[in-house]
C-alpha distance (Angstrom), angle and dihedral (degrees) to the residues before:
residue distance angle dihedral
X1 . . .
X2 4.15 . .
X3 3.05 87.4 .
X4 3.90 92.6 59.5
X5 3.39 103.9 47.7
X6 4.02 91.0 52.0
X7 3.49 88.0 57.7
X8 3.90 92.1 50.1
X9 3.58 91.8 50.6
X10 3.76 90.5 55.5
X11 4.31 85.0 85.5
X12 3.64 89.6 52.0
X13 3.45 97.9 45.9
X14 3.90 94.1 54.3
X15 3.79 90.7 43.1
X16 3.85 95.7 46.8
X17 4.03 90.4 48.3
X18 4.09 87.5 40.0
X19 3.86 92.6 57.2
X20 3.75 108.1 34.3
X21 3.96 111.5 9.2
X22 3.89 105.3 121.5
X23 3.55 119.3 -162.4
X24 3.76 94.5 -164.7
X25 3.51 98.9 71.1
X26 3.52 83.3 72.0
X27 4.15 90.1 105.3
X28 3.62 91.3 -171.2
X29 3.75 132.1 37.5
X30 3.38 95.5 -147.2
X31 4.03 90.9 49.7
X32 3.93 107.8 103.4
X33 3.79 121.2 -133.7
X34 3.79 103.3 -105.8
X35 4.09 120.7 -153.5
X36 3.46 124.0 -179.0
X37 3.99 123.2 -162.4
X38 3.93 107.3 -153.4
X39 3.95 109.5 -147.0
X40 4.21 95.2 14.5
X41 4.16 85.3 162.7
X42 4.34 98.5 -166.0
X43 3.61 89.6 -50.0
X44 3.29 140.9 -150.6
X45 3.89 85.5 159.9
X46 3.94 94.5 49.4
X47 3.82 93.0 60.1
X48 3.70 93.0 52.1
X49 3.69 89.2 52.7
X50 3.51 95.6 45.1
X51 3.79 96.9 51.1
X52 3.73 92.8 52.3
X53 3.68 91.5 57.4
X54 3.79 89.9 49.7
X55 3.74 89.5 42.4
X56 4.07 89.7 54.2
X57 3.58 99.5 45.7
X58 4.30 85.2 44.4
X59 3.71 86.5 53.2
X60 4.34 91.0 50.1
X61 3.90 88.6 46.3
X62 4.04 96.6 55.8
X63 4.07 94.4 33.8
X64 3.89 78.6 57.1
X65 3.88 92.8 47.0
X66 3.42 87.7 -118.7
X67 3.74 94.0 122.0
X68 4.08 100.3 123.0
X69 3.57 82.5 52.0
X70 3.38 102.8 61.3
X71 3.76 111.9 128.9
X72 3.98 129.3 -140.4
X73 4.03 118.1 -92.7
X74 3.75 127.8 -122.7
X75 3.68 114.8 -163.3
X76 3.95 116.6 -176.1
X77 3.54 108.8 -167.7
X78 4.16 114.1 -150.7
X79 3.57 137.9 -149.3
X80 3.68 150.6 122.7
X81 3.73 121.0 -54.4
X82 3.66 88.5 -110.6
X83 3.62 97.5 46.4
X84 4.33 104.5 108.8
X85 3.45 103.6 -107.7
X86 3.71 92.0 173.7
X87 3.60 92.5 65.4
X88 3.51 84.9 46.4
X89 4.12 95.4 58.3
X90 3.85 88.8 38.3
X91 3.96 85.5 59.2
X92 4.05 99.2 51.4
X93 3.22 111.5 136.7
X94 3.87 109.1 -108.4
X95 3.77 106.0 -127.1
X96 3.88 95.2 32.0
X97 3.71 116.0 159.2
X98 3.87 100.0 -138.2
X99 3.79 141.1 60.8
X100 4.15 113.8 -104.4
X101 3.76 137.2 -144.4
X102 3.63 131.0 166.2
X103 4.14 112.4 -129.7
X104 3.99 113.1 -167.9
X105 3.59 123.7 -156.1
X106 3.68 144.0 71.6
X107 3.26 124.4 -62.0
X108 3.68 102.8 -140.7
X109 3.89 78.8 85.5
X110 3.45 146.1 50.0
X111 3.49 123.2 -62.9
X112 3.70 120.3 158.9
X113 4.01 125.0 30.2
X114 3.99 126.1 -87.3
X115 3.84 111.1 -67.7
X116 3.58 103.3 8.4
X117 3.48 113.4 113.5
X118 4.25 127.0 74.3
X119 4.03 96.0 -178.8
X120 3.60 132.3 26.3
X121 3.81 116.6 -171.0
X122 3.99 122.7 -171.9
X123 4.09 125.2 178.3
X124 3.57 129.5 172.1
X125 3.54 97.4 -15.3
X126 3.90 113.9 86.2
X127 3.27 95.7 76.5
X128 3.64 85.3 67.9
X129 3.58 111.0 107.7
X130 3.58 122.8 -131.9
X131 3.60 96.6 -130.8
X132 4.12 133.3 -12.8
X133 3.90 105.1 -87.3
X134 3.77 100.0 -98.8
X135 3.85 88.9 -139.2
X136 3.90 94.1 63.1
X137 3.77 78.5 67.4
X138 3.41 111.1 51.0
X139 3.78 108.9 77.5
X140 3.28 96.2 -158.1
X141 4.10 89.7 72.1
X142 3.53 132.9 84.1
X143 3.56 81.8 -121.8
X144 3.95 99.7 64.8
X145 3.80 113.2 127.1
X146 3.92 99.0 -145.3
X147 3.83 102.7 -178.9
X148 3.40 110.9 0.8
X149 4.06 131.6 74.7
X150 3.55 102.3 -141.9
X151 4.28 140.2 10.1
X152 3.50 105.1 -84.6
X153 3.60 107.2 122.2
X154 3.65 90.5 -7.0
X155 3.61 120.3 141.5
X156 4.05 118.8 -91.6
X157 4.11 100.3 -96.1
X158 4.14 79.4 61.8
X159 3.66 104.9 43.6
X160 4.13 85.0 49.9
X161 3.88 94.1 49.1
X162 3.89 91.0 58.4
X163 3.91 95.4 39.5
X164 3.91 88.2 44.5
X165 4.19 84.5 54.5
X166 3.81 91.9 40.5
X167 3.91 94.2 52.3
X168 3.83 87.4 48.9
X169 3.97 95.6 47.4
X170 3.64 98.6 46.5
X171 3.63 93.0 49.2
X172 3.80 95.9 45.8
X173 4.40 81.6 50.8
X174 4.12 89.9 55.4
X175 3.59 95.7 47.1
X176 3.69 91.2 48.6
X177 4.03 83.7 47.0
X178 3.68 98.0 46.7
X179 3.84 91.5 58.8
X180 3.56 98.0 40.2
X181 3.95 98.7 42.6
X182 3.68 119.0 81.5
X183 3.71 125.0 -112.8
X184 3.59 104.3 -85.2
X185 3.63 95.2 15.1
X186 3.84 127.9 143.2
X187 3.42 134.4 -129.6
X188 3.89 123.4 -168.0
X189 4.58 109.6 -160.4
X190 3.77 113.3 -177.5
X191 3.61 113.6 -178.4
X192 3.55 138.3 142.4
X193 4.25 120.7 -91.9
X194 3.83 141.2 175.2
X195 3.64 106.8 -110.6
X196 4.19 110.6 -133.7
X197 4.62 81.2 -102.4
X198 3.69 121.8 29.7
X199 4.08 110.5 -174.4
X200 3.42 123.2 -142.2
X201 3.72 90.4 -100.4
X202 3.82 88.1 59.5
X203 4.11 119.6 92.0
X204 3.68 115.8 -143.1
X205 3.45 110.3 -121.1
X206 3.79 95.3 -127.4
X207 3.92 92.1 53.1
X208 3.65 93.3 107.2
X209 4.01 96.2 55.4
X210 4.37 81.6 50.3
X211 3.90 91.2 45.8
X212 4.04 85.5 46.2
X213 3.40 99.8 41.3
X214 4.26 90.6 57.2
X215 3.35 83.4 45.8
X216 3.95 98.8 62.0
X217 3.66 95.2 33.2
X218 3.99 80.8 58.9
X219 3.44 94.0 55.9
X220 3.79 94.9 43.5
X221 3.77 93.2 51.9
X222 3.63 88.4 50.2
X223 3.72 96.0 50.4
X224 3.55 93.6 45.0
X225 3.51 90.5 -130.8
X226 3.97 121.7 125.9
X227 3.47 122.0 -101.1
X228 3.96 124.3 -174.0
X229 3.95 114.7 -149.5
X230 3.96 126.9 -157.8
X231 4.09 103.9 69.0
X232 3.68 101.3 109.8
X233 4.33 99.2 109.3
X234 3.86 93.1 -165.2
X235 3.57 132.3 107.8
X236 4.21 139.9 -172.2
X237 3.95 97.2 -146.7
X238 3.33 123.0 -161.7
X239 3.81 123.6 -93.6
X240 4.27 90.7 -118.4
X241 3.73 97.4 56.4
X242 3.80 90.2 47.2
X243 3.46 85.4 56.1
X244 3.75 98.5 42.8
X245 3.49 88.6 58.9
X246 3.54 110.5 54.4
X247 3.80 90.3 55.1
């Protein structure tokens, strides 16, 4: 599934980079273009998205003429402190055209210095929550997911907890962006929403974590043992408050 959507972003990358990559806000020719990918996990998705943005903006600098002034590439690749970043240096592609480093931490922060960055690229990952809406928790709320390990289907205190969270993560993420990004930067986000009408032939993207979530509750029942519900910190938003936010 990853791997799909990398490969359908391939289009927009070379489009995006086509139409508004500019070369000239390179201020120094000895600068290299840096990209970041935000959630990279050990790859081997990560380095096919990375070398099609350096293949794009390769392909702008030679239909320019601008070939023998092609600068060097730094590509930081970003996850969690916990994510295996060894696996993920082991994995480099040999003959990859950039420099590498490994940058832990979450992105709902900052992570690089003012200015720095040319192209930011995100996939599967901001939907990630930054943390499991502590009201889901408490069962004294209206928000308290008894039975169930994420908001699909859940009743309305629930659904508001994890948009609540979501509205306050993705804003935190573009103002950590907006410093970091260069002026006239791009940023490519591909993440799963809730269109404004889903038809019955349509599957929610959070169907899985509902499907799971009977599945272990099942199990627990059957085992006797106890089993608390609600921990799942990711959300599909829906299309309009993606776009109300980036305005």
């Amino acid at each position: 599934m990853f791997r799909d959507t990398i490969k359908a972003g391939e289009e927009f990358i070379k489009e995006a980079i086509a139409k508004n990559f500019n070369h000239t806000f390179l201020v120094e020719p000895t600068r290299p273009i840096c990209i970041a990918d935000l959630g990279c996990s050990t790859g081997p998705n990560t380095f096919i998205a990375m070398q099609s943005i350096i293949d794009a903006i390769d392909l702008q600098f030679q239909s320019k003429g601008l070939a023998a002034q092609m600068p060097e590439f730094q590509v930081f690749f970003n996850d969690h402190v916990l994510n295996d970043f060894n696996t993920l240096y082991k994995n480099l592609p040999p003959n990859k055209k950039y420099f590498a480093a490994g940058v832990p931490g979450s992105f709902h922060g900052r992570l690089f210095p003012k200015a720095t960055l040319h192209f930011v690229h995100s996939s599967s990952s901001l939907f990630w929550l930054s943390k499991v809406p502590k009201e889901i928790m408490d069962k004294s709320s209206s928000a308290w997911n008894k039975g169930r390990i994420h908001h699909l289907n859940a009743p309305k205190g629930v659904v508001d907890a994890y948009e609540a969270q979501y509205k306050v993560d993705l804003e935190n993420f573009l103002n950590a962006r907006a410093e970091e990004v260069v002026e006239n930067g791009l940023m490519l986000l591909q993440f799963p929403v809730v269109t404004d009408m889903i038809l019955d032939s349509d599957v929610h993207p959070s169907k899985p974590f509902e499907i799971m979530g009977s599945c272990l509750l099942k199990m627990a029942k059957e085992s006797g043992h106890l089993y608390i519900v609600g921990r799942i910190p990711l959300v599909a938003s829906a299309v309009q408050i993606n776009k109300q936010m980036a305005r």
